[in-house]
C-alpha positions as CSV (number, residue, x, y, z in Angstrom):
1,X,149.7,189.3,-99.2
2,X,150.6,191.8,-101.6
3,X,153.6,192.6,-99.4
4,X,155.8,189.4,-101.1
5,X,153.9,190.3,-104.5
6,X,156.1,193.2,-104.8
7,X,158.2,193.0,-107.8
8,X,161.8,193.6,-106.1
9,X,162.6,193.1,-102.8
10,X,165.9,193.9,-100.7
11,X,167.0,193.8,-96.4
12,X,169.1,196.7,-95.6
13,X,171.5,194.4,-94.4
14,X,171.5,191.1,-96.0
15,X,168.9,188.6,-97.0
16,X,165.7,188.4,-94.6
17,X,166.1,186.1,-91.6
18,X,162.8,185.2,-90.0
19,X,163.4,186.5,-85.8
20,X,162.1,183.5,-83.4
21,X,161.4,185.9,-80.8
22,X,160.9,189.8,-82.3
23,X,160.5,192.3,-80.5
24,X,157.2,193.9,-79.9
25,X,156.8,197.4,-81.3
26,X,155.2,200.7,-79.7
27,X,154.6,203.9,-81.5
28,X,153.4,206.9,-79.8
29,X,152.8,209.6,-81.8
30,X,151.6,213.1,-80.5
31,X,149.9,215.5,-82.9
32,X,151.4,219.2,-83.4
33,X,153.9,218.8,-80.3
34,X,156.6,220.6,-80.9
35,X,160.7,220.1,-80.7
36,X,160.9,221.9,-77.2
37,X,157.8,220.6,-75.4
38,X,159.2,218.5,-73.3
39,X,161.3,218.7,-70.5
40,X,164.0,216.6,-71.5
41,X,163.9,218.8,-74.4
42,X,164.3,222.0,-72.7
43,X,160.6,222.8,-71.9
44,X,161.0,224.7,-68.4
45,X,156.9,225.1,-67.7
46,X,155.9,221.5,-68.7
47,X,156.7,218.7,-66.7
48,X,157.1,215.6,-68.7
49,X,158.7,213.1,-66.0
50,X,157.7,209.6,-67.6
51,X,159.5,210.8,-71.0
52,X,162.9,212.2,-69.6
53,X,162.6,208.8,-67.7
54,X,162.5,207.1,-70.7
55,X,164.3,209.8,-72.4
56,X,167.4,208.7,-69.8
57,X,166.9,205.5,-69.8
58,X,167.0,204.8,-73.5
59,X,168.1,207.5,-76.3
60,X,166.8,210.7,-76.8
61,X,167.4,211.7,-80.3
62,X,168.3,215.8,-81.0
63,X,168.0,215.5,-85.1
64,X,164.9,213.6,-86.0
65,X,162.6,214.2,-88.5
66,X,159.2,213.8,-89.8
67,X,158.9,213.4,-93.9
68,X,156.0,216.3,-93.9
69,X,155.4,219.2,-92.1
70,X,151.6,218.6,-91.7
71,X,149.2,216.1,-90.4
72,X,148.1,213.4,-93.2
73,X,151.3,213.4,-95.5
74,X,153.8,212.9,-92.4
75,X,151.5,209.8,-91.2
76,X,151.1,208.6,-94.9
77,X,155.1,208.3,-94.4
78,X,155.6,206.6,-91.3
79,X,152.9,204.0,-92.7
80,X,154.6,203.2,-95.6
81,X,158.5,204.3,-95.2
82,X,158.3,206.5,-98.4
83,X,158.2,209.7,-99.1
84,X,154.5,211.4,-99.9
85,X,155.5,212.2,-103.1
86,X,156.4,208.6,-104.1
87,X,152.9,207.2,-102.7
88,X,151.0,209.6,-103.4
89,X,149.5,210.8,-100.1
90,X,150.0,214.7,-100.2
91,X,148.0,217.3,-101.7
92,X,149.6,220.6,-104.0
93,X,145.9,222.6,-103.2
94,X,144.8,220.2,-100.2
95,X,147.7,220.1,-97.5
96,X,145.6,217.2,-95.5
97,X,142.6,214.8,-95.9
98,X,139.5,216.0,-94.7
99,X,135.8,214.4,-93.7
100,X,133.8,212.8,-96.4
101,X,136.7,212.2,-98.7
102,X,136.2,209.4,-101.5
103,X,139.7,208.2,-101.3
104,X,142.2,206.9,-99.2
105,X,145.8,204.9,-99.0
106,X,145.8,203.0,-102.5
107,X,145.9,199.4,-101.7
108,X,148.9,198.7,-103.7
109,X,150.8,200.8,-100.8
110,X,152.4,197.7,-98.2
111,X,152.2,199.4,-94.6
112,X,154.1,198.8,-91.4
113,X,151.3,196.7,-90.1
114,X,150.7,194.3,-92.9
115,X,154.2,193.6,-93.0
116,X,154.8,192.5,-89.4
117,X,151.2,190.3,-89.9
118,X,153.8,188.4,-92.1
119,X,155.6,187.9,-89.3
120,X,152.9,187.1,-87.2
121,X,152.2,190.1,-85.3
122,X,149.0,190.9,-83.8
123,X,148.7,194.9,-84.9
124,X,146.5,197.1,-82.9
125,X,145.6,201.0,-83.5
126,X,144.7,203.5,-81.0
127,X,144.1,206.7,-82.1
128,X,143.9,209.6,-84.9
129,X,144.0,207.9,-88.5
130,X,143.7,210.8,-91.0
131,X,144.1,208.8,-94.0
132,X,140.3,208.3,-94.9
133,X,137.6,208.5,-93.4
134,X,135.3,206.1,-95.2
135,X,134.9,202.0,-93.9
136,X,136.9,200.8,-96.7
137,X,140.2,202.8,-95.6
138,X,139.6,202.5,-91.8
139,X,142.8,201.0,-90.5
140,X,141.6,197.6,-90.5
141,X,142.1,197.7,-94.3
142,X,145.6,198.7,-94.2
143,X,146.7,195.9,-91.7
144,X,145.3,196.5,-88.4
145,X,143.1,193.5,-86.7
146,X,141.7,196.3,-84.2
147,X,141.1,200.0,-84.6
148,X,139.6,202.4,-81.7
149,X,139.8,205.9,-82.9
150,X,138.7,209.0,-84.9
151,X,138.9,209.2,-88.4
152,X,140.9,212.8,-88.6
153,X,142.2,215.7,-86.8
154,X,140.0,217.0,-83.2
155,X,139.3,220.6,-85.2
156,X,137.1,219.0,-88.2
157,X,133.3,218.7,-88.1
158,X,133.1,221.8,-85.9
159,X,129.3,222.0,-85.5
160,X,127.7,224.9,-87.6
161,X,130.5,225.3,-89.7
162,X,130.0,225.9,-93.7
163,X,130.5,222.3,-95.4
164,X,134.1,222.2,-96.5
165,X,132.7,221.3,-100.0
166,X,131.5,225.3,-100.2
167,X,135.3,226.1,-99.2
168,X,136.6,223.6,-102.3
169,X,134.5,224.8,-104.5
170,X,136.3,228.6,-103.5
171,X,139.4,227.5,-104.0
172,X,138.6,225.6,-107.5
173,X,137.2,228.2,-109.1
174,X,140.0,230.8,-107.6
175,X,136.9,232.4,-105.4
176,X,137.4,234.6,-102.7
177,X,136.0,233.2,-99.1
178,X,132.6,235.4,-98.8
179,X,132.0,236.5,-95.3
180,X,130.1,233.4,-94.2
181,X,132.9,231.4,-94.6
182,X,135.8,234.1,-93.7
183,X,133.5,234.4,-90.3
184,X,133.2,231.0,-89.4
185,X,137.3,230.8,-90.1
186,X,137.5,233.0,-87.4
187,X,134.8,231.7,-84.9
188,X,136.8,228.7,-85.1
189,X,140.3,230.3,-84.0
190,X,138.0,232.4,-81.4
191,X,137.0,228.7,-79.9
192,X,140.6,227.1,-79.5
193,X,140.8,229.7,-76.9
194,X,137.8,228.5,-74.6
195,X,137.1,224.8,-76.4
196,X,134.2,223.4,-75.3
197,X,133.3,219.4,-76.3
198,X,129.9,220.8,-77.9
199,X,131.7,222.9,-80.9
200,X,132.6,219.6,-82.8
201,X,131.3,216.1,-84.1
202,X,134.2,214.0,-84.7
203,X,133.2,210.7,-84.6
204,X,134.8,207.6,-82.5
205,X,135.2,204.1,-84.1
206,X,135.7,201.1,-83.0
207,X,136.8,198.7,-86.1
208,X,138.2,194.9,-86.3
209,X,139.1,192.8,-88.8
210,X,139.3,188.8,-88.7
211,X,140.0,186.3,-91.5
212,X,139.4,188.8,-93.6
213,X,136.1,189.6,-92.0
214,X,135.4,193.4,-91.0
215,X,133.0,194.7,-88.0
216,X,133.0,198.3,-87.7
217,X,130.9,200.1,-85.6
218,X,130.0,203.5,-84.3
219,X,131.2,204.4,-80.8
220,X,129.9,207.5,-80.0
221,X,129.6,211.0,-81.6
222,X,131.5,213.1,-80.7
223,X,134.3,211.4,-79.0
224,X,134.6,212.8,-75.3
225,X,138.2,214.4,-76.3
226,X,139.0,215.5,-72.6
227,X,138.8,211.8,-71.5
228,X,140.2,210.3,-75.2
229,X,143.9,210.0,-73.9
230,X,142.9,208.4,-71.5
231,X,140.6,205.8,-73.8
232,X,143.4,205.6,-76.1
233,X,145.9,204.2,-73.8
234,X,143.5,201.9,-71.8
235,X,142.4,200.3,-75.0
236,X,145.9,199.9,-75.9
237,X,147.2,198.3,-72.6
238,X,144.4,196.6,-73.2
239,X,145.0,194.8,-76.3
240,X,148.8,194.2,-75.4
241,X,147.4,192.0,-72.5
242,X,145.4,190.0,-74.8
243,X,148.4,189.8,-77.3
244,X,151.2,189.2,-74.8
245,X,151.8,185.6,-75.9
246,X,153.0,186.8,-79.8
247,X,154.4,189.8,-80.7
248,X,152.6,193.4,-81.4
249,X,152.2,196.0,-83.3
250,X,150.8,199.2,-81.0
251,X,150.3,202.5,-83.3
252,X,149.0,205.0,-80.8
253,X,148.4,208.2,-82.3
254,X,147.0,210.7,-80.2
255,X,144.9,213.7,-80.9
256,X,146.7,215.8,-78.5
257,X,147.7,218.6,-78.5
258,X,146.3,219.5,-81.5
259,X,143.5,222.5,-81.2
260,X,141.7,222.1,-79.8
261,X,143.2,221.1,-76.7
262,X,142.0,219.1,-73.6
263,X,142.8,217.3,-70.9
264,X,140.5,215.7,-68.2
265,X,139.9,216.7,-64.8
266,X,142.8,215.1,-63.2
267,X,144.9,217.1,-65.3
268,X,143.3,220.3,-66.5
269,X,144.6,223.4,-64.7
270,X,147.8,221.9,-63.5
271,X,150.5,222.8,-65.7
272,X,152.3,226.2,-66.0
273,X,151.8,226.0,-69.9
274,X,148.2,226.1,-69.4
275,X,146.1,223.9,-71.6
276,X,148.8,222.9,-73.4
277,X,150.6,222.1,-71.1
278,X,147.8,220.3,-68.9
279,X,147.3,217.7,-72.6
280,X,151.2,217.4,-72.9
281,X,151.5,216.1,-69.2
282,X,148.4,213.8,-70.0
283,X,150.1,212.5,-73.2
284,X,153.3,212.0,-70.2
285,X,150.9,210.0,-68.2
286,X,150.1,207.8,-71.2
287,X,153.5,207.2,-72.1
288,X,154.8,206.4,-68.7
289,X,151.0,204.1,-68.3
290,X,152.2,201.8,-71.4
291,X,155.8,201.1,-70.2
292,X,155.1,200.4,-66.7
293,X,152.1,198.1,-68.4
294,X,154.9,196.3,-70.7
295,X,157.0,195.7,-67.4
296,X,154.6,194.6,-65.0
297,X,154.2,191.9,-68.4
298,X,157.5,191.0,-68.4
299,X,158.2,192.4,-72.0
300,X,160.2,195.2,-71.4
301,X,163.4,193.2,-72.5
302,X,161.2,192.3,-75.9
303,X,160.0,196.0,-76.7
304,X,160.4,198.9,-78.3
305,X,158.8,202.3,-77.5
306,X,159.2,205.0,-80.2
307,X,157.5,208.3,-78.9
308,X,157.6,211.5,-81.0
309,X,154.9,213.8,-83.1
310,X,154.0,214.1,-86.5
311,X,155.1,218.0,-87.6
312,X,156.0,221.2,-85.7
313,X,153.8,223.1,-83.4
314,X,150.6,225.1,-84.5
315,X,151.9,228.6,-84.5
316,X,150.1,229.9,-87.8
317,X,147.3,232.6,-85.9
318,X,148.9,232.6,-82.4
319,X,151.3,230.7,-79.5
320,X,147.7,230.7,-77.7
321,X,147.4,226.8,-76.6
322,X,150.2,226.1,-79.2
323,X,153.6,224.3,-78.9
324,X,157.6,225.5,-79.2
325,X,159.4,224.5,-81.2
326,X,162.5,225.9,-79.6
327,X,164.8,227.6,-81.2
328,X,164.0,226.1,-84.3
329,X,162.9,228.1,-86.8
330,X,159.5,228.0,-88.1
331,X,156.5,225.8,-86.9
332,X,154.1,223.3,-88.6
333,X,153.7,223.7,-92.2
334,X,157.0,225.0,-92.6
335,X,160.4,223.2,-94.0
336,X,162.1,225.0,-91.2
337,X,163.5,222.8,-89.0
338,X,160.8,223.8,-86.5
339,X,158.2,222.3,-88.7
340,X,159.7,219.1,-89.4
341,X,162.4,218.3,-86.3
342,X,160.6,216.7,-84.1
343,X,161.4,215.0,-80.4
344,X,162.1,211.6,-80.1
345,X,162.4,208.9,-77.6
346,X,163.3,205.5,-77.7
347,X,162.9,202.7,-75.2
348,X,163.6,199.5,-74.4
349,X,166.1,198.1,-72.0
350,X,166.8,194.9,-74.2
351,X,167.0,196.6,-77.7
352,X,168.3,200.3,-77.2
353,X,171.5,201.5,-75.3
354,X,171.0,204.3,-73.7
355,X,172.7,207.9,-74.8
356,X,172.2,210.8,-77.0
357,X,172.0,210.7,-80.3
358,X,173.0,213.9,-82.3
359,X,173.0,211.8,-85.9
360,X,170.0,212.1,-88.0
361,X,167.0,209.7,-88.3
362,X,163.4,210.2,-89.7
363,X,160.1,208.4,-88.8
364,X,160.7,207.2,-93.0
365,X,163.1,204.9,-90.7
366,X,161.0,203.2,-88.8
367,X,159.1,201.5,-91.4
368,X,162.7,200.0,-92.5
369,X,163.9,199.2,-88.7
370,X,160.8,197.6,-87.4
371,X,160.9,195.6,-90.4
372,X,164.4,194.8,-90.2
373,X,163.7,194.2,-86.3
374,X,160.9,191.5,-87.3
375,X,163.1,189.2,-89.7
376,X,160.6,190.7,-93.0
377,X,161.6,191.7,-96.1
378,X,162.1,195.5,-96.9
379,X,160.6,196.8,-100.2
380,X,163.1,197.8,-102.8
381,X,161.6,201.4,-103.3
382,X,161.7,202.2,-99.4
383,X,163.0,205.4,-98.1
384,X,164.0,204.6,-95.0
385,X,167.4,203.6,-93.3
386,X,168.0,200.7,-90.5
387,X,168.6,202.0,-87.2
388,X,168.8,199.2,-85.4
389,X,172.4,199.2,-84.7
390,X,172.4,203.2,-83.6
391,X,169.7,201.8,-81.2
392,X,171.7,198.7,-80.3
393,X,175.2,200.2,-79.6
394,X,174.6,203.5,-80.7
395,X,176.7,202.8,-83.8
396,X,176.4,206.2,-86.0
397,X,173.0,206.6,-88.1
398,X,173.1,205.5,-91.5
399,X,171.1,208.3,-92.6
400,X,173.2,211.3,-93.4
401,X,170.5,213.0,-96.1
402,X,167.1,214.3,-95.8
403,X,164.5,216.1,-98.3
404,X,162.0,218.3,-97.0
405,X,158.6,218.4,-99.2
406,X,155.9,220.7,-98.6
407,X,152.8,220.2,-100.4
408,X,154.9,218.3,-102.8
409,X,157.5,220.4,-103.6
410,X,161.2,220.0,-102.8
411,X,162.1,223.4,-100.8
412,X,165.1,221.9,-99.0
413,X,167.5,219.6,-98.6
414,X,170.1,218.8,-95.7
415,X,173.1,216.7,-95.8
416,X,175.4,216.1,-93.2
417,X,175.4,219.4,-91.1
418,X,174.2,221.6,-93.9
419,X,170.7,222.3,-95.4
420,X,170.2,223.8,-98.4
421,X,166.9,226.1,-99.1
422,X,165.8,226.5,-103.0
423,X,162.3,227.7,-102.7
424,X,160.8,230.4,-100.1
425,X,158.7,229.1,-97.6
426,X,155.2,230.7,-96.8
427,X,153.5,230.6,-93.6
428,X,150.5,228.0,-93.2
429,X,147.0,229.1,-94.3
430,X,149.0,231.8,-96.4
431,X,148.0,232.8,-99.5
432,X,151.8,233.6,-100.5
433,X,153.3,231.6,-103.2
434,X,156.4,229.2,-102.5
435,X,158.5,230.5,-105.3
436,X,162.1,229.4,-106.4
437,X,165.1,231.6,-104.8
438,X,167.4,233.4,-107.1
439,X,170.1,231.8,-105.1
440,X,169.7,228.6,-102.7
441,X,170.6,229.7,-99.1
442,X,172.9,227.6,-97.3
443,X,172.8,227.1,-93.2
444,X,175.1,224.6,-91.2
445,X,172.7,223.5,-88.5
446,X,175.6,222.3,-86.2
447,X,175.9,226.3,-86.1
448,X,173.1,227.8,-86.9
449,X,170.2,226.2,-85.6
450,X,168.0,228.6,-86.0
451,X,168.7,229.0,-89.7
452,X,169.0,232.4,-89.5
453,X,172.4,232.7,-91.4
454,X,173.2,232.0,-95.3
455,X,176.3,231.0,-95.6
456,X,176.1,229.7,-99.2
457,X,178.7,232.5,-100.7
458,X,181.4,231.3,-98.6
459,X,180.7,227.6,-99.3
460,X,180.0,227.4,-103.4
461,X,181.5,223.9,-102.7
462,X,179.1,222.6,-100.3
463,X,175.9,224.4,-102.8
464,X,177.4,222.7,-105.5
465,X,177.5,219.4,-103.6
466,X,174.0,219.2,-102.1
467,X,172.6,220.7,-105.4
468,X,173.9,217.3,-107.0
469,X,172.6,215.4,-104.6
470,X,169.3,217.1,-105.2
471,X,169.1,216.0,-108.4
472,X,170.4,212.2,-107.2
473,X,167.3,212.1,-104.9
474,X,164.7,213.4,-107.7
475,X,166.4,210.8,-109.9
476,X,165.3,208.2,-107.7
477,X,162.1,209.5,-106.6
478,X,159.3,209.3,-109.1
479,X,156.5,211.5,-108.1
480,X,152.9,210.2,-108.0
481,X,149.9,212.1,-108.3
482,X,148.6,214.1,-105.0
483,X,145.4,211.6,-104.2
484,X,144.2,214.6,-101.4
485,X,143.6,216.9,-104.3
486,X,141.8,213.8,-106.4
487,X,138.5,215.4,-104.9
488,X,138.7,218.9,-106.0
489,X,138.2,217.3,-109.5
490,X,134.6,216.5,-108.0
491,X,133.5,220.1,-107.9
């Protein structure tokens, strides 16, 4: 395995000790759901009851982060535990991967699931990959025996849309959209308001790897996505039945509630948050589906449940069929909180002691926990932080610093209570540049939440102090090559 081929290997704490009995490992991961969206995090329209279950029952975290404020970059990161800009899965012109791309997660990259193989783990995928869309970087070639799911986000493929090739080729030559194309940009926000399954083609694997034999096949296209929660978490209970007897790996990224947003019948027109609401409460459903599925096992003693979303909430044209992010400032695409603070649950009666955790912790983290959790080695160059003893007795987080990229660039960087902001931060789908501050602006979050105060003149010391650990970080942080852009070269 290339995992032990590494050239330096470390354990955050101590040398590896192989686990006779690890524990088995959940991840749900919503899509666009943002920091307020559920009720156990202050959502008063959407009823979430499984989660604040869980949420009560195990730790609901109030500072936790994604490493990217966007789709492909932030799932590039909880793969791999490193930041995008270390592996190379970002894009400076190309925030996110997109259909027909010719690339995909190098192979050098180690991910979470082909480390816990090395621990035996059977590793199973349910869901949106968005890390390339081509057989040979399905998610059976990063680590996963099984794979049921669509290759990127619920939007792409919208039927009759220009080719997104015309749209790159634009944006190479430093083009203007012509009307075709501006038109169909707005047909396309006109449609999240009435979605109907016949205005996209996204396509629905199925995909499994043994011995180092692949069989991937074509489901159906388009995937049904008012009934695909529901796939996604049978499949998954599914596999952890047939996988009961070893420890697992379950990765189940949904599609929802990214736009366009679904539910199915049982659930469509029932919440107060309309069809945003109706998909959150479905994802609830899932969620509280799996754990009473890992009880009625006997695992829940052996099992950790992670549930949280990959960036902020969709606000860049409208709040129509979007998320809240609270009163965070900002939404997805942003490095305002309310792009990249995300909620966070964790469960599991034998492995996490239940309270609220107000330290910080980052889905960078779990890469480094679960590993940690399964006896394996931790790569030298990870950027994660062990939280298993914050989960355990909820000792404080070792994590007290965070950088937030966008599109590959540093804009800001928090430590302890205080962030510090160096660039300007455009909206998503702007055409506003991201431009250096004459002076970084300083916010203590423990304050200001809403980031809506600089207090960086009373507090030179504190500037002064990030700025040096700014420069610490980049130091430590080579930056690769953005690999989403490595098409644009093509046209």
């Amino acid at each position: 395995m290339k995992f032990f081929a590494a050239s330096a290997l470390c354990l955050a704490a101590g040398a590896a000790v192989a686990k006779d009995n690890p524990p088995n490992i959940i991840i749900m991961f919503a899509d666009d759901m943002g920091y307020a969206d559920l009720g156990s995090y202050g959502n008063p329209y959407i009823r979430s009851p499984n989660l604040d279950e869980m949420a009560q029952e195990g730790q609901r975290w109030t500072d936790f982060y994604v490493a990217a404020p966007v789709c492909s970059p932030s799932r590039g990161a909880l793969m791999t535990g490193q930041y995008p800009v270390r592996t190379g899965l970002y894009g400076k012109v190309l925030p996110v991967m997109h259909p027909d791309d010719p690339y995909g997660v190098p192979t050098e990259l180690t991910t979470l699931p082909e480390a816990l193989k090395t621990a035996g783990y059977a590793t199973g995928m349910f869901g949106k990959w968005h890390l390339g869309d081509k057989p040979e970087h399905f998610p059976t070639r990063h680590g996963f025996d099984y794979w049921y799911g669509a290759p990127y986000s619920n939007d792409m493929d919208r039927v009759g849309a220009p080719p997104v090739t015309e749209i790159f080729k634009a944006m190479k030559n430093g083009s203007k959209l012509d009307n075709n194309q501006m038109n169909s940009f707005a047909k396309t926000i006109e449609m999240f308001k009435d979605p109907k399954e016949e205005y996209w083609n996204v396509p629905l694997y199925r995909s499994q790897q043994t011995n180092g034999e692949f069989k991937d096949e074509l489901v159906k296209r388009p995937v049904v996505q008012s009934t695909f929660t529901q796939e996604l978490t049978e499949e998954a209970i599914s596999f952890m039945e047939n996988h009961k007897d070893q420890p697992f790996l379950v990765y189940l990224p949904y599609s929802m509630p990214h736009l366009p947003v679904f539910a199915s019948e049982r659930f469509k027109g029932k919440s107060k948050r309309g069809q945003f609401g109706d998909a959150v409460e479905e994802l609830d459903w899932s969620a509280g589906e799996i754990k009473k599925a890992v009880q009625k096992m006997g695992l829940a003693e052996n099992t950790i449940i992670l549930f949280t979303s990959d960036n902020g909430p969709w606000q860049a044209v409208s709040t129509l069929n979007a998320g809240s992010a609270g009163m965070l400032h900002g939404s997805k695409g942003q490095a305002w909180e309310g792009g990249m603070r995300v909620p966070a649950i964790f469960w599991g009666p034998g492995h996490v002691k239940p309270g609220i955790v107000s330290d910080m912790g980052t889905t960078l983290d779990v890469f480094t926990t679960a590993l940690v959790q399964a006896g394996v080695p931790v790569p030298a160059d990870n950027d994660g932080v062990d939280l298993s003893k914050t989960l355990s007795n909820l000792d404080a987080s070792p994590r007290d610093e965070l950088a937030y990229y966008r599109s590959g660039k540093l804009i800001a960087y928090r430590k302890g209570n205080y962030k510090l902001h160096m660039y300007s931060i455009p909206k998503l789908y702007s055409n506003e540049p991201t431009e250096r501050l004459d002076a970084p602006v300083l916010f203590d979050l423990t304050q200001d939440l809403s980031e809506m105060k600089d207090i960086a003149s009373v507090h030179p010391d504190i500037v002064k102090d990030i700025l040096a650990a700014v420069e610490k970080h980049k130091a430590s942080t080579p930056v690769a090559e953005p690999l989403f852009d490595r098409r644009m070269a093509d046209y």
